[in-house]
C-alpha positions, 0 to 999 in steps of 0.5 A, spaced: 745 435 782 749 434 789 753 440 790 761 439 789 767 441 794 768 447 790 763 449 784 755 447 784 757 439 781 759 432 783 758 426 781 753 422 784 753 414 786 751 409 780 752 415 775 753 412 768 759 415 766 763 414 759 770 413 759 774 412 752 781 409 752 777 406 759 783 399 758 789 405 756 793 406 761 791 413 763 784 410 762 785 404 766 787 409 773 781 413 771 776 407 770 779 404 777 778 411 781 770 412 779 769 405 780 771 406 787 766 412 788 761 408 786 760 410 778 757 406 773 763 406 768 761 405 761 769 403 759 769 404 752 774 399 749 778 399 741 776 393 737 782 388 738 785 391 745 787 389 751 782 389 757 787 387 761 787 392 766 779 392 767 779 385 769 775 384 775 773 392 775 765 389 773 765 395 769 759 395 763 765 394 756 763 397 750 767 395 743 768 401 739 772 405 734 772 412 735 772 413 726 764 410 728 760 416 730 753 412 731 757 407 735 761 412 740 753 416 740 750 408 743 756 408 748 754 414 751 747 415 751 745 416 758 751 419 761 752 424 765 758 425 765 764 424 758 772 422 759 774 422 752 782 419 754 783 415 748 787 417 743 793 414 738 799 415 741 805 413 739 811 417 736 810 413 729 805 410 724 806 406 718 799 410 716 800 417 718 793 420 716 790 415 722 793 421 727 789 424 724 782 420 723 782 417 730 784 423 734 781 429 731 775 425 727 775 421 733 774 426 738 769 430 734 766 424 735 765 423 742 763 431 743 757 429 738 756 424 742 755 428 749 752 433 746 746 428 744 747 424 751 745 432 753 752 429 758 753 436 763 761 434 764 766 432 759 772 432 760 778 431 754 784 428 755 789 433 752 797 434 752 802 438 755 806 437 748 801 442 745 804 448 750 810 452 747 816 450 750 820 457 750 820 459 757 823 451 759 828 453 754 830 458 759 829 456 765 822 458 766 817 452 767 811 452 762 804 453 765 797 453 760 798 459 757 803 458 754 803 458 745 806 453 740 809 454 735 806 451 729 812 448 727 815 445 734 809 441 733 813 435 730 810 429 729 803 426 727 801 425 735 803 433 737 800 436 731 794 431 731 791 432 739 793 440 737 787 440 732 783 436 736 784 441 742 782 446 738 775 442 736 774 441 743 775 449 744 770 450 738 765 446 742 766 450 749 764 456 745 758 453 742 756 451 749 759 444 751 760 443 757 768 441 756 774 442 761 780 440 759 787 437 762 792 435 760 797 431 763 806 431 763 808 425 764 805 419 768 809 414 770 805 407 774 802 401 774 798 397 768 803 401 763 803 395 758 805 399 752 809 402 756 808 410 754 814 412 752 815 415 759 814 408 762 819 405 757 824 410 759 823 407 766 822 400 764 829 401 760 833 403 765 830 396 770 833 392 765 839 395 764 838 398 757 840 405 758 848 405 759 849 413 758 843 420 758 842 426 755 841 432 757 833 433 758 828 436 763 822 431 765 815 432 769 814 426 773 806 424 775 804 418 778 798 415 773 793 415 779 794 422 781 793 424 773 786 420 774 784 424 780 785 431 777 780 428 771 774 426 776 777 434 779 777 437 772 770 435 772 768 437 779 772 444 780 773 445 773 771 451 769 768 450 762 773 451 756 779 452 760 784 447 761 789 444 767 796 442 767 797 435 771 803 435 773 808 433 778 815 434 780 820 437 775 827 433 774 832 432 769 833 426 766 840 424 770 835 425 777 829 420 774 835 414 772 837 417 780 831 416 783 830 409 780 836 408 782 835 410 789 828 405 790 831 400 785 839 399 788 841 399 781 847 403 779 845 410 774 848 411 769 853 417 769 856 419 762 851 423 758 852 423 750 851 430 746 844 432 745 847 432 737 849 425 738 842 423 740 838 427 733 843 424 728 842 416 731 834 418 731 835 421 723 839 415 721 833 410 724 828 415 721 831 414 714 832 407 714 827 402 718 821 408 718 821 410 711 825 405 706 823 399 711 816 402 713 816 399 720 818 403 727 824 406 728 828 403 733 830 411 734 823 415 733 825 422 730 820 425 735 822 421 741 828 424 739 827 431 739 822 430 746 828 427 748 833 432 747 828 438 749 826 441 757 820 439 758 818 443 765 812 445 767 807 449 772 801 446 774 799 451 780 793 453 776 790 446 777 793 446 784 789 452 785 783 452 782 781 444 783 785 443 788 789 438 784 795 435 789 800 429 787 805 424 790 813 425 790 816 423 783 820 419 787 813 415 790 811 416 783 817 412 780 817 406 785 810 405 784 811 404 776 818 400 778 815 395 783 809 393 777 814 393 771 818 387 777 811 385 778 809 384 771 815 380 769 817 385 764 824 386 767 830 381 766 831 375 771 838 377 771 836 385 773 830 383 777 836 378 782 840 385 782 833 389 786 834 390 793 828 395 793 832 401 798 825 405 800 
């Protein structure tokens, strides 16, 4: 076992690593980082996703539902080491129970499958949606030490990934070698869903965000995200978890930045957080409920929305020697793929003069 910079473990050259959720796009940053240490990756992929972001990786593709244990058990026999990044992350489902069935079933899954593979890293993906936010209310950013309350978990997506965490912590307590991070809100290229944190940027590029709210976002570029994983399993210690973060903005200092790299205009009205809340219950009551399809206005996204979401990733920073670029580096980084990809309008891409 070669030593790591910082603790007794490293990832070795040629070592089978499992990575699910490997075509995502936190998944896809991670995949891309071990391939250029010279890991085998095992990239396990859901049945019908896009692949679209391993192309050209030359990574080993295994297709299979995290709902199949014996599946994800044959994906990860032989690996050294377990990144478990794939989850159902949306703010709406037609089928609220799958929240349920692919992140903790899932996830319970995937630590079986480790624990039978006798891998000697895992490292769950989390979120900073299972932090309690009190202290962000008034001024103080949140660091992993901060307690939720229970009923501030809204949505399927929150509550889903803090039952899982807490089987994941279960694990670390009966032995499992597992380390937790937990990423803000990652911004960068292959973001084909886009995240709602890319949808935001992507949104603002094509000239869809005309007014703001009032709103705290930690802004990370995705291959600083990527990095803190392999650093997790590294440098981290077993049970414990670590914010990946960035830099803290408010939502009108992002739609700068944008604009900033972009040479597009910001936008310099803002709407009261109330005005926000009631269009996402209205779109929640009318397309989610009575129409059964995807609100135009999630509620969740919403209430995220409107909610200060800074955060402290100094214990990352400290313990693993986490570091990230500038949230202005980050956002130019994901504005150049969005142009790149074709997803801004032609009429918005002409008006780009790319000021950095």
């Amino acid at each position: 076992m070669a030593p790591g910079p910082g603790g007794s473990w490293a990832l070795d050259r040629q070592d089978r690593v499992l990575v699910t959720g490997a075509a995502g796009f936190i998944g896809s940053a991670l995949t891309r980082d071990l391939c250029g240490r010279g890991v085998h990756v095992v990239a396990l992929v859901e049945p019908g996703g896009d692949r679209s972001n391993l192309d050209g990786l030359g990574v080993e593709e295994v297709t299979a539902d995290l709902r199949d244990a014996g599946a994800v058990a044959k994906a990860a026999d032989g690996c050294r080491a377990v990144f478990h990044v794939a989850a159902l992350y949306r703010f709406w489902a037609k089928e609220p129970e799958s929240f349920y069935a692919i992140n903790v079933e899932g996830t319970r899954n995937v630590l079986a499958a480790a624990r039978r593979a006798d891998s000697e890293r895992i490292v769950y993906t989390s979120t900073v949606g299972t932090l309690g936010l009190k202290g962000a209310t008034q001024g103080r950013p949140v660091d992993e030490t901060s307690y939720a309350h229970v009923d501030h978990l809204f949505g399927g997506y929150k509550q889903s990934k803090y039952v899982a965490e807490h089987e994941v912590l279960r694990a670390a307590a009966e032995g499992l070698p597992v380390m937790l991070v937990q990423p803000t809100m990652p911004v960068g290229p292959r973001d084909r869903g886009p995240t709602p944190t890319g949808q935001t940027v992507l949104e603002f590029l094509n000239g869809r965000i005309p007014v703001f709210v009032d709103t705290t976002l930690n802004i990370v570029d995705v291959d600083d995200v990527a990095r803190g994983h392999v650093l997790a399993a590294e440098r981290g210690s077993v049970g414990r978890s670590y914010i990946l973060g960035g830099e803290n903005l408010s939502l009108q200092q992002v739609l700068g930045g944008l604009a900033a790299v972009t040479g597009l205009r910001a936008p310099t009205r803002q709407v009261p957080n109330a005005l926000a809340l009631a269009a996402a219950q209205v779109s929640e009551l009318i397309e989610g409920r009575l129409l059964r399809r995807a609100p135009s206005i999630p509620l969740e996204a919403a209430k995220m929305s409107t909610t200060q979401m800074s955060f402290d990733d100094t214990r990352a920073r400290t313990e693993i020697g986490y570091t990230s670029r500038t949230a202005l580096e980050a956002l130019e980084h994901a504005a150049r793929w969005f142009a790149q990809s074709g997803a801004v309008r032609p009429e918005r891409l002409a008006r780009f003069t790319w000021e950095r």
